[in-house]
N, C-alpha and C positions, 0 to 999 in steps of 0.2 A: 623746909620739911613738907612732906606730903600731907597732903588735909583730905580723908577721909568721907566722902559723901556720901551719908545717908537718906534712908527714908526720910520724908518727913514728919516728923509725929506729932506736929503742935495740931489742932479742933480743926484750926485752918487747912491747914494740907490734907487731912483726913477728910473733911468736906468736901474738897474741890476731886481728890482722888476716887470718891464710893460713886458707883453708879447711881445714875440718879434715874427713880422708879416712879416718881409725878408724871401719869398720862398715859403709862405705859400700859400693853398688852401682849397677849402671849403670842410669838410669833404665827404659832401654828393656827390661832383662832385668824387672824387677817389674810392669811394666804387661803385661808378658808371663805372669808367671807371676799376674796378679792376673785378668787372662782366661781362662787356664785352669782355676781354681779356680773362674771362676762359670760356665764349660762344664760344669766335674764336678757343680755344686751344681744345675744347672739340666736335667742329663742324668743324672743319679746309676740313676734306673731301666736307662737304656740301659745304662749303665757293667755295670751289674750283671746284667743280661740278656747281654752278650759276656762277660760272665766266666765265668757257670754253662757256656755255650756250649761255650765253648773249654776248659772243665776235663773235659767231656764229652766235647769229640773227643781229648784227651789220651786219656779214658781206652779209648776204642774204639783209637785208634793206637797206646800204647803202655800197656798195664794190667803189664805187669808193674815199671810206676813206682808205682803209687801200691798193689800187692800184693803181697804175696810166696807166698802160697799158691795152691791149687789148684780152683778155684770147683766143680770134681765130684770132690774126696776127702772120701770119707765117713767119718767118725769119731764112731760111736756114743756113746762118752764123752762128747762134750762137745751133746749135743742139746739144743735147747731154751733154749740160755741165754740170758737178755736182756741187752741192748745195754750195752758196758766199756769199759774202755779196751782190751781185748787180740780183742773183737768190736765194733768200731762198731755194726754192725745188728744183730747176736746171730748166733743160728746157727738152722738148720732142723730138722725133727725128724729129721734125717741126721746133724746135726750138723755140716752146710756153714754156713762163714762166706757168712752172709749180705750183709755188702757187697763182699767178694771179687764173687759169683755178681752183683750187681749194678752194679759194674766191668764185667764180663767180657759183662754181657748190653750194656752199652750197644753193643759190635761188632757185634750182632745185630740190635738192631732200629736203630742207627743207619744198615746195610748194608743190611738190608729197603726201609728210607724211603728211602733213596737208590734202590736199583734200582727200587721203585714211580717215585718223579719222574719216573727216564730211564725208562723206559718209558710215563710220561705224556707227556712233553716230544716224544719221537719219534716216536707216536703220532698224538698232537694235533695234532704241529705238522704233517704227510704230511696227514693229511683236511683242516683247515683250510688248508694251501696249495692242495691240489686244488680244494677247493670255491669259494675266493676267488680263482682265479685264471684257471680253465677257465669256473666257473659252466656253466648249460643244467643239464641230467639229470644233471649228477656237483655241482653244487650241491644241489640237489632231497634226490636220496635221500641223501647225506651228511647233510644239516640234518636228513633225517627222521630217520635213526640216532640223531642226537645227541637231538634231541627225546624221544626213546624211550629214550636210556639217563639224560638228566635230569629224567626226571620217576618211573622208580624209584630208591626210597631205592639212597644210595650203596652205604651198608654192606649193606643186605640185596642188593645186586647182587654185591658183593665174595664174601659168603659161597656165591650160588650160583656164580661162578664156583671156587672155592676146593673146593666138593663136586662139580664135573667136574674138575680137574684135581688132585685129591688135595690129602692134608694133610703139612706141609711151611711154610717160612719163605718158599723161592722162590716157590710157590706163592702163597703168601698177599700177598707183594710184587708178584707176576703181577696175580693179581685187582685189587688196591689202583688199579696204575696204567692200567689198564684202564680202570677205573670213571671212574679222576680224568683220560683222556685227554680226554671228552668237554667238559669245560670250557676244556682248549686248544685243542683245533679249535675252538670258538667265536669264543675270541680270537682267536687265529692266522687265523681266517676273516678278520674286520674289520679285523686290519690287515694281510693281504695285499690286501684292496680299499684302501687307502687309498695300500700301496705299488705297487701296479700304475699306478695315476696318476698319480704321479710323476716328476719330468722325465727323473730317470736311468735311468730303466726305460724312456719311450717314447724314450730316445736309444741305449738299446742294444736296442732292437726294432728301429728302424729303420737300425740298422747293421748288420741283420743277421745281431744273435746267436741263438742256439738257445733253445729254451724252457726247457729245463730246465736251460741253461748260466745267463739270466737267472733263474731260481728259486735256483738253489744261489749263485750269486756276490753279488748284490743283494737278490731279495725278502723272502728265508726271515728271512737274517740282519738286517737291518730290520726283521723283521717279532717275530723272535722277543725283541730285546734289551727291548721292555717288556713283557714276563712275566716279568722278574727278581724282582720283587716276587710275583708269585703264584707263583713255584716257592718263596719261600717260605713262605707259608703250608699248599703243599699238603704242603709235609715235615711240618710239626707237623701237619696231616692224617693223613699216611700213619703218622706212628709213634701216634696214637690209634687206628687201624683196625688196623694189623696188631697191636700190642698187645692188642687187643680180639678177636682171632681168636686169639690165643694163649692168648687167656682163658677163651675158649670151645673149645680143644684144637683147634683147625683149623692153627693156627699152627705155631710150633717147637714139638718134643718133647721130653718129658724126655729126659734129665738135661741138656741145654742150657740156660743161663743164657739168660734173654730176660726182659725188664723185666715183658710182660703175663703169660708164665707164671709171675712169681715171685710177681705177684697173686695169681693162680689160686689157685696152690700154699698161700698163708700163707690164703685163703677161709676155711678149715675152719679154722684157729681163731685166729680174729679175735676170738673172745672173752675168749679165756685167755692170748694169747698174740700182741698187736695186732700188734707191730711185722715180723713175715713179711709181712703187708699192706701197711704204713702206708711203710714207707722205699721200697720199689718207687712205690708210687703215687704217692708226694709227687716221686720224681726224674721219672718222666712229667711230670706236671702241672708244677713249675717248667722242663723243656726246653720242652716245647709252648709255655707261657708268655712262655717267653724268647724264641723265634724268633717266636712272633706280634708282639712287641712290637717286635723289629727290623725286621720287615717293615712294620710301620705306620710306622717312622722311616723306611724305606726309601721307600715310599710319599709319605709328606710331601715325602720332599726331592727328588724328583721331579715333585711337581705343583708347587713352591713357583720 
């Protein structure tokens, strides 16, 4: 006779047959968190580029988190120490803690690079609206301005406007964005010709609107959102040149914390006593670094 097999129904076979849900998770959460992890392995440089970033604007925003002393109290006693646990950078031959003054300087030249941008951005962006939008004789001589301010070196343009308007951090962010407007009116030139042609612009000409009502509502702001990418690189520009004006005493003055005068400052003994030099110059170069590298991401994901 045929013998019938069934299910099994004794605790036992029921146990062994129920999925077993000890450890488990939801598929969807680990294909999630396994994309993530090959975002980070695969962006690790960018990861790391907004990190130094943003430890940076903490430390211009809010320094007295990551300090508790006084980056211009001077205490003869402790001169000259090299880098501890109780001096990260050491101290100066004042006897200022050194990454205090290095904290405290990022507000300064981080504040410099910013006021040079806006004052390239406003700049730039006022000539190259005019000129791309009026064109005749105010195209003309505008392009020639610009021709003449890009074909002298940037920085030796910076420095002579910086020796007629005096020495000074404003100053030297004056000069900086000055120099760097020339590059935005360029842009700004090209694509206010591209937005002038435009259907929204010849539909509010011909309803119209006022010129400068159509510049300020439509052209400008069209015109200016692809320079997001080159405002920033002109920041890690601007904080190399005004750095570099402080280095050369045109910049901020003593007893101000500013990242190129704390170069400056450690110059004279770089021999005996490297790290006055080396911790200043290495936070330059990893910021510049860092924002060059996100504007190039920025870049990409833009043309892509």
């Amino acid at each position: 006779m045929t013998q019938l097999i069934g299910p099994d129904l004794s605790p036992e076979g029921a146990a062994a047959g129920a999925p077993s849900t000890a450890g488990s998770f939801p598929a969807g959460l680990g294909k999630r968190l396994l994309a993530a992890l090959r975002w980070l392995a695969g962006h690790l440089t960018l990861v790391i580029a907004i990190a130094i970033v943003a430890l940076v604007l903490l430390w211009a925003f809010f320094p007295g988190l990551f300090t508790s002393q006084n980056p211009t109290a001077v205490n003869p006693a402790e001169h000259f120490l090299p880098p501890s646990a109780e001096h990260w950078f050491g101290t100066d031959e004042f006897g200022r803690d050194l990454y205090t003054r290095v904290v405290y300087g990022s507000r300064t030249s981080l504040t410099g690079a910013a006021v040079a941008v806006a004052v390239a951005v406003v700049v730039g962006s006022a000539l190259g609206s005019v000129a791309g939008w009026f064109g005749g004789f105010a195209d003309s001589l505008i392009g020639r301005v610009i021709d003449v301010v890009l074909s002298i070196p940037g920085f030796l343009f910076a420095i002579t406007i910086v020796a007629l308007l005096g020495f000074g951090i404003f100053q030297s962010a004056l000069a900086v964005g000055l120099t760097s407007s020339a590059t935005f009116a360029r842009l700004i030139r090209s694509e206010v010709l591209m937005a002038s042609t435009s259907n929204y612009v010849e539909a509010a000409t011909t309803s119209g609107a006022r010129t400068f009502a159509i510049l300020r509502r439509h052209v400008i702001p069209n015109s200016i959102a692809p320079t997001f990418s080159l405002v920033t690189v002109q920041f890690g520009i601007a904080i190399i040149w005004i750095a570099s004006l402080s280095f050369l005493g045109l910049g901020a003055q003593p007893p101000k914390p500013e990242w190129g005068l704390l170069v400056s400052d450690g110059r004279d003994f770089i021999a005996s006593r490297s790290w006055l030099a080396i911790w200043p110059g290495l936070t330059v170069v990893a910021v510049v670094l860092s924002i060059n590298h996100i504007s190039r991401h920025i870049s990409r994901g833009r043309s892509s």
